[in-house]
C-alpha positions as CSV (number, residue, x, y, z in Angstrom):
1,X,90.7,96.2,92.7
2,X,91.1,92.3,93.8
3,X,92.2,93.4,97.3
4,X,90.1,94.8,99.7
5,X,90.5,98.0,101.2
6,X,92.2,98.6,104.9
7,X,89.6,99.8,106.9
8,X,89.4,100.4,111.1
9,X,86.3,101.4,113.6
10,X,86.5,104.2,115.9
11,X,83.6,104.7,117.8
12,X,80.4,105.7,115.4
13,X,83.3,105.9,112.0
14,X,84.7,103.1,110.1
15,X,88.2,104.9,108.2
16,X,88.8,103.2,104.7
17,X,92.3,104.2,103.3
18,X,91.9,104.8,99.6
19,X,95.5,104.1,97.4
20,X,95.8,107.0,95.0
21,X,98.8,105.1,93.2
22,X,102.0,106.5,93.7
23,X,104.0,109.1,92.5
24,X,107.6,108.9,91.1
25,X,110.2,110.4,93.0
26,X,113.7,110.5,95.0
27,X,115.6,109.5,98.0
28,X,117.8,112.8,96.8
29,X,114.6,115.0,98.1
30,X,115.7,114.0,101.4
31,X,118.2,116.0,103.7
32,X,119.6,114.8,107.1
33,X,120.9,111.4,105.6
34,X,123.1,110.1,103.3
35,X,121.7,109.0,100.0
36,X,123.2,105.4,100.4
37,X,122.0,105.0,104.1
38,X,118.3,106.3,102.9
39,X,118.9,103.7,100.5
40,X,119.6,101.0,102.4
41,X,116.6,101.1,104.8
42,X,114.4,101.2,102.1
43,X,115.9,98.0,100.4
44,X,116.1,96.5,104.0
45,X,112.2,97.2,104.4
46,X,111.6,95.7,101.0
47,X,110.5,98.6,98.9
48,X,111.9,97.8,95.3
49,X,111.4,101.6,93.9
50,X,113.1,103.1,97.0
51,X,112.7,107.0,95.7
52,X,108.8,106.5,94.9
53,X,106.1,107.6,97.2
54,X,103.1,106.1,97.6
55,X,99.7,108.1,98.2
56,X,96.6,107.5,100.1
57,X,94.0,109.3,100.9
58,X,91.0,108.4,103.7
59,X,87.3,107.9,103.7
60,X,85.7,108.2,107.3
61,X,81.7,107.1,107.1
62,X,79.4,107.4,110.1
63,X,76.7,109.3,111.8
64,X,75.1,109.6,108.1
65,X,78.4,111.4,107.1
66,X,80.4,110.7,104.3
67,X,83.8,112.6,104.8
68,X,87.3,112.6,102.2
69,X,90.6,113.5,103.6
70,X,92.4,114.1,100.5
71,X,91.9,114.1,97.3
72,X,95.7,112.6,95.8
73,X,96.5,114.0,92.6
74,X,94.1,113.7,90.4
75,X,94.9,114.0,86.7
76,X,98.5,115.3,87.4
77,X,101.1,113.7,85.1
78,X,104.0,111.0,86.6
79,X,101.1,110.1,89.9
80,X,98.5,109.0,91.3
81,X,95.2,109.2,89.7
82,X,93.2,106.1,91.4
83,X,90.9,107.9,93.7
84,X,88.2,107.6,91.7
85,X,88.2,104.1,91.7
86,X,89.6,103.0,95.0
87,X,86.3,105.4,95.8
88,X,84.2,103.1,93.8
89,X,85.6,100.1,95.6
90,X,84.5,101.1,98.3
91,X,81.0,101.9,97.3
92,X,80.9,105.8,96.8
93,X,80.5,107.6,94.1
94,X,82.2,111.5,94.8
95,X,78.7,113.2,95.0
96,X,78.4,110.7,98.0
97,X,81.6,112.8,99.7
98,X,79.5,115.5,101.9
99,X,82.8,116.9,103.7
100,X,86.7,117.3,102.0
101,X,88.8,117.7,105.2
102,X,92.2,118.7,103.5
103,X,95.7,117.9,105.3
104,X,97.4,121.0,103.0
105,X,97.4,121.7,99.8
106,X,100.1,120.3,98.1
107,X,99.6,118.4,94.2
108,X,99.4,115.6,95.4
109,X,96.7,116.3,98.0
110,X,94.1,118.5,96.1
111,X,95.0,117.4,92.3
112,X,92.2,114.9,93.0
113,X,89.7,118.2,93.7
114,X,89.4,118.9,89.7
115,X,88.6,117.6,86.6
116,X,90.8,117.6,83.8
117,X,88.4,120.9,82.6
118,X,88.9,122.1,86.1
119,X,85.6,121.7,87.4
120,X,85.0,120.5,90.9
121,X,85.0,116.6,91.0
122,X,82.7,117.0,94.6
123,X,79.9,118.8,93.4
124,X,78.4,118.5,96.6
125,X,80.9,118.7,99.2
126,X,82.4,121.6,101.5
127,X,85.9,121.9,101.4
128,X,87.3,122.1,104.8
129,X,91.3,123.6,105.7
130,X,93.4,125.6,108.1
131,X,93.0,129.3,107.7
132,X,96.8,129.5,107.8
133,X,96.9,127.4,104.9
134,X,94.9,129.4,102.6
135,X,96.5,132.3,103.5
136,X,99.3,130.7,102.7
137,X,98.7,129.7,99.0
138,X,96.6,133.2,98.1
139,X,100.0,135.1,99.8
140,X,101.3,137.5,95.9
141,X,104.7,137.8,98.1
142,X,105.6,134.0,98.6
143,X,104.4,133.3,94.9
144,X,106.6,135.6,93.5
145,X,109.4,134.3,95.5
146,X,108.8,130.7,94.8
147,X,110.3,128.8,92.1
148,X,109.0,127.3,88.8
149,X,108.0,124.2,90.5
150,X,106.7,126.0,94.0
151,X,104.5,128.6,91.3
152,X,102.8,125.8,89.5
153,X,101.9,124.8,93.1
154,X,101.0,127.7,93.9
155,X,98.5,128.5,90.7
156,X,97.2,125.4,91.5
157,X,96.2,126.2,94.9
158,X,94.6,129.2,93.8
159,X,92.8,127.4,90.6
160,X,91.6,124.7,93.3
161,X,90.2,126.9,96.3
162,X,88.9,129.4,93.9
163,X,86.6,126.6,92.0
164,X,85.1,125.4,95.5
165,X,85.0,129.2,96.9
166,X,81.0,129.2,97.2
167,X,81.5,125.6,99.6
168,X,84.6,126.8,101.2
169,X,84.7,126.6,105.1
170,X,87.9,127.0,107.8
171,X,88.4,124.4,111.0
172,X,87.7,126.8,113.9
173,X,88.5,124.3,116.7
174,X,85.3,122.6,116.4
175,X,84.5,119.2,116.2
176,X,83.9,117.8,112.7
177,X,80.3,116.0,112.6
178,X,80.9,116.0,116.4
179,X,84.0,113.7,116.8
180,X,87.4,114.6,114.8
181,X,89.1,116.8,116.1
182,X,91.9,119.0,113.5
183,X,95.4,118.6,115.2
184,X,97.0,121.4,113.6
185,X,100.7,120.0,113.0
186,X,102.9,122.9,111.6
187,X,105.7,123.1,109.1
188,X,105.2,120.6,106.2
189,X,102.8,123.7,105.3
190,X,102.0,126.4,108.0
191,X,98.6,125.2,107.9
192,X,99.4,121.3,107.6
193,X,96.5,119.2,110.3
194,X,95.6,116.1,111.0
195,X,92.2,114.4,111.9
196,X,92.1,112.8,115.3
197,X,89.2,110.4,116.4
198,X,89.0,109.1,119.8
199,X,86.4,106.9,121.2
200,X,86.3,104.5,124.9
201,X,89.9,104.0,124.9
202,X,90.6,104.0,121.4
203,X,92.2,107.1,119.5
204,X,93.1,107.1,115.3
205,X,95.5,110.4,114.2
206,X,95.5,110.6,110.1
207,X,99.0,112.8,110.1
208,X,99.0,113.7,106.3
209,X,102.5,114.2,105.3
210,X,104.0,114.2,109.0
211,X,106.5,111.6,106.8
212,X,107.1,111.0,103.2
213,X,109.7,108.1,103.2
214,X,107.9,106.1,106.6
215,X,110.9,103.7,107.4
216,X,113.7,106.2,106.9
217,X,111.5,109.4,108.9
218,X,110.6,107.2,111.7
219,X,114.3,106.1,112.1
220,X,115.4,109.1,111.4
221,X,113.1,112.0,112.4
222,X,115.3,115.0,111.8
223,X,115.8,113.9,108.2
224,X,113.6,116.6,106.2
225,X,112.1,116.6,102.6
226,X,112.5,118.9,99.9
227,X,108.4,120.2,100.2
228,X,108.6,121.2,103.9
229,X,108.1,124.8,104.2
230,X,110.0,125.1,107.3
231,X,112.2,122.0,107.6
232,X,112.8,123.2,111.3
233,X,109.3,123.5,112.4
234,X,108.0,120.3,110.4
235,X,111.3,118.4,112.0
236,X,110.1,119.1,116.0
237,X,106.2,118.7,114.9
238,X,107.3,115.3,113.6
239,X,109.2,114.0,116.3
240,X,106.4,115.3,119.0
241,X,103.4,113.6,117.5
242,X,105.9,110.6,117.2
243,X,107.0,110.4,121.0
244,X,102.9,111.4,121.6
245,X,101.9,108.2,119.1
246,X,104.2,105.9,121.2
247,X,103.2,107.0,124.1
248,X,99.7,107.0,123.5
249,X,99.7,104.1,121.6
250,X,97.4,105.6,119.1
251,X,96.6,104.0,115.7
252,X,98.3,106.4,112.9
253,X,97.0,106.7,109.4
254,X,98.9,108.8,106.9
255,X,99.1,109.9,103.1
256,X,102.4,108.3,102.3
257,X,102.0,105.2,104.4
258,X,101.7,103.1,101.8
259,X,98.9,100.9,100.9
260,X,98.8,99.1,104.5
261,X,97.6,102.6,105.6
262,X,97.5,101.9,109.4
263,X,100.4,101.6,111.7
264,X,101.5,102.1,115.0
265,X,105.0,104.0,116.2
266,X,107.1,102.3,118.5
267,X,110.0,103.7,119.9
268,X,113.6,102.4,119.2
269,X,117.0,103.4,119.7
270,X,116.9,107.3,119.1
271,X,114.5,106.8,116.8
272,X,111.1,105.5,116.6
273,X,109.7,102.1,114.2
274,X,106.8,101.9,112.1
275,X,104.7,98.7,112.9
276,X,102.2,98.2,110.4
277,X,98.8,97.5,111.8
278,X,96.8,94.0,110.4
279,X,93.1,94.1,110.3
């Protein structure tokens, strides 16, 4: 990688975002706005592939603690894929990784978490989620009601948390290594959270998927994707950590960012704007 990699301090941490590539998509995933409007704020922002989403995932270091949020998608076909060596880049290896907080469990979030023989790729780290969201994936009724596409999710899921079931642990509203907090933020996934890390006056949110499409969402925050679980619930959670960001003026990091991977949320108009956050 010729570029080095976005990094920020909070207190004791320093948070590396780590591209996983991007993964082909479309603006027609989106409800809650026309398809040429969507369009058009993407071309405006300067984003040639306007339907493709970018991934990230986060590396927090400190307090002898090597901690992954996210793992991207791994060896999926059509994205991602470059964990591994944005990993590298930044000088770990994964048996480095002690902690993988995860966001949810979509592809694109736990692909990363096996092999292509579907062994764990973190042979020595715990893997850390929301009880809600397991429970979600190991529900028999909401697999056999979810389509082709949901299903493979689904038996991924499953095939994932299964592999790491011996280094498996739930957030219980403890600290993580005694300073991030897990914000649970509901409706992407009924156990989607984010990682919050305050210090003095300082405070860094990694949202995973609070948006997928950053310039249109933050416009636009009742405009919903295709993956949300509960486009209603994930449409208020979104536009409450927004207005909370803004007025907070905290520092936001989040999966589909793209490869700036900080920003801060200003309001404007009825809407809010992304400002993308220099070194």
């Amino acid at each position: 990688m010729s570029h080095p990699l976005p990094f920020r301090h909070t207190g004791d941490f320093q948070i590396t975002a780590l591209s996983d590539g991007t993964m082909s998509a479309s603006l027609e995933l989106l409800s809650g706005i026309e398809n040429a409007d969507a369009n058009a704020i993407q071309k405006s922002a300067g984003i040639a592939e306007p339907g493709d989403i970018h991934i990230n995932c986060y590396l927090i270091r400190g307090r002898g603690r090597v901690i992954l949020v996210d793992a991207g998608a791994g060896p999926l076909s059509n994205a991602g894929g470059q964990l591994i060596a944005s990993l590298a880049a930044a000088g770990v290896s994964p048996d480095d990784v002690d902690t993988v907080l995860l966001t949810h469990c979509h592809p694109d979030h736990i692909g990363g978490l096996l092999d292509p023989e579907k062994q764990p790729v973190f042979k020595r780290a715990e893997i850390m989620l929301h009880p809600l969201e397991a429970q979600h994936w190991q529900d028999d009724e909401k697999l056999s009601m979810a389509n082709e596409r949901a299903q493979r999710n689904f038996r991924l899921a499953r095939q994932t948390l299964n592999a790491y079931a011996q280094k498996l642990r739930f957030f219980n509203g403890d600290k993580i290594a005694g300073a991030i907090l897990p914000v649970v933020l509901p409706g992407h996934t009924p156990g989607h959270t984010g990682f919050q890390i305050e210090a003095d006056d300082q405070c860094l949110l990694i949202w995973g998927d609070i948006v997928h499409y950053p310039h249109i969402q933050s416009a636009h925050p009742d405009v919903s994707i295709l993956f949300d679980t509960d486009p209603a619930q994930a449409e208020e959670t979104r536009k409450n950590i927004m207005e909370k960001a803004a007025s907070k003026k905290m520092l936001i990091a989040g999966m589909h960012l793209g490869q700036a991977g900080f920003a801060r949320i200003h309001r404007a108009g009825t809407g809010y704007r992304m400002a993308w956050s220099e070194q």
